[in-house]
ZATIRO-935674 format. One line per 8 residues: number of its first residue (from 1); their letters; for each residue x, z, y of C-alpha. Coordinates in nm, 2 decimals, always signed. Layout:
BEGIN
NUM	a	X:Z:Y  ...
This chain:
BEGIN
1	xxxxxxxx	-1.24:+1.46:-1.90  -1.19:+1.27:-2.19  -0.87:+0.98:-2.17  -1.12:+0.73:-2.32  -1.38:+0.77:-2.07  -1.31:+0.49:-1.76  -1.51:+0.36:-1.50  -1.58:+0.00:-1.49
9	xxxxxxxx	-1.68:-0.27:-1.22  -2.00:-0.31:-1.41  -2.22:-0.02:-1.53  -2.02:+0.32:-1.42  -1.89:+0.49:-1.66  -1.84:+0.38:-2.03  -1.67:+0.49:-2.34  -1.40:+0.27:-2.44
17	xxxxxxxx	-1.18:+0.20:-2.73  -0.85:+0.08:-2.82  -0.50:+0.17:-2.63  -0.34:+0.13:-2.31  -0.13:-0.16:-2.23  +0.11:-0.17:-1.95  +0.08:-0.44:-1.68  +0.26:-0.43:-1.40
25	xxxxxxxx	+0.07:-0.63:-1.12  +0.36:-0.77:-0.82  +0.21:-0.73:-0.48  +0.35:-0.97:-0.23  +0.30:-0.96:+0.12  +0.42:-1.32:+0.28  +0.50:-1.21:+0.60  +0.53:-1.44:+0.91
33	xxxxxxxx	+0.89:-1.58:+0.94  +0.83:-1.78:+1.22  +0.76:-1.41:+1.44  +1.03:-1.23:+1.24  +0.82:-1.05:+0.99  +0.95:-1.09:+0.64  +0.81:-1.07:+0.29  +0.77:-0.75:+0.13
41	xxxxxxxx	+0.70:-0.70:-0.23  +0.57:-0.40:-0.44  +0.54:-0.34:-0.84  +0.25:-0.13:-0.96  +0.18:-0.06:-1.29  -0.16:-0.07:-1.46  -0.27:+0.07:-1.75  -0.54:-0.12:-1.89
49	xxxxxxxx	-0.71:-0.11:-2.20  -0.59:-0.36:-2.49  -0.93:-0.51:-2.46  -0.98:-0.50:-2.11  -1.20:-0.82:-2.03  -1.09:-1.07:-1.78  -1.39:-0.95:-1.50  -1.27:-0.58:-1.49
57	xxxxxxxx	-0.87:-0.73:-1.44  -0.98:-0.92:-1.16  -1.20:-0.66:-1.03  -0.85:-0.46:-1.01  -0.68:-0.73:-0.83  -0.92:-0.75:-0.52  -0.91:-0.40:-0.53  -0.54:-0.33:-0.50
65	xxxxxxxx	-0.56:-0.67:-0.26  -0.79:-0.47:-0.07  -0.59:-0.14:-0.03  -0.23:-0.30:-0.03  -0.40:-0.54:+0.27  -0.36:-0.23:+0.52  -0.02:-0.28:+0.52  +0.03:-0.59:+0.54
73	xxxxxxxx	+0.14:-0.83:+0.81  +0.05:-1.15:+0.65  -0.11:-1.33:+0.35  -0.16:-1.07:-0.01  -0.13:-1.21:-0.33  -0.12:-1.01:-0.70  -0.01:-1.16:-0.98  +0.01:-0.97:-1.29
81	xxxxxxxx	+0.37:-0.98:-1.46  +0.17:-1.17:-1.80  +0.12:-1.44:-1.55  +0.40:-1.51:-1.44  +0.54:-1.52:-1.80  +0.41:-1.88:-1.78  +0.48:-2.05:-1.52  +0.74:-2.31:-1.48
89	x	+1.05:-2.27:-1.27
């Protein structure tokens, strides 16, 4: 299979261009505190493409919502580690 060939929310598979950039998206699970459940986190990286547009990024995030949301005994959120570079402490 050819490394530039990916799949893509919209029409299957297409042939993209351009290079790999690493993202790491942070999974947090919130938990229930007031039952004794506690947060859990987890860091998964993502390779996406340089040019990766913002629908096939968010795509990813429901997905990995979706499959890290199995495990989870409360509330899912991803962020992606570019977000986060942002925001004010």
């Amino acid at each position: 299979m050819d490394e530039n060939l990916t799949s893509s929310p919209n029409n299957g598979n297409t042939l993209v261009g351009g290079s790999f950039v690493k993202v790491k998206a942070l999974i947090t699970d919130k938990g229930d505190l007031s039952v004794g459940i506690f947060s859990r986190y987890w860091e998964v990286e993502c390779p996406f493409y340089r040019d990766a547009d913002d629908e096939e990024k968010e795509w990813f995030r429901k997905s990995i919502a979706n499959v890290y949301g199995e495990f989870a005994e409360g509330r899912i959120t991803v962020k992606f580690d570019y977000e986060l570079q942002y925001k004010d402490f």
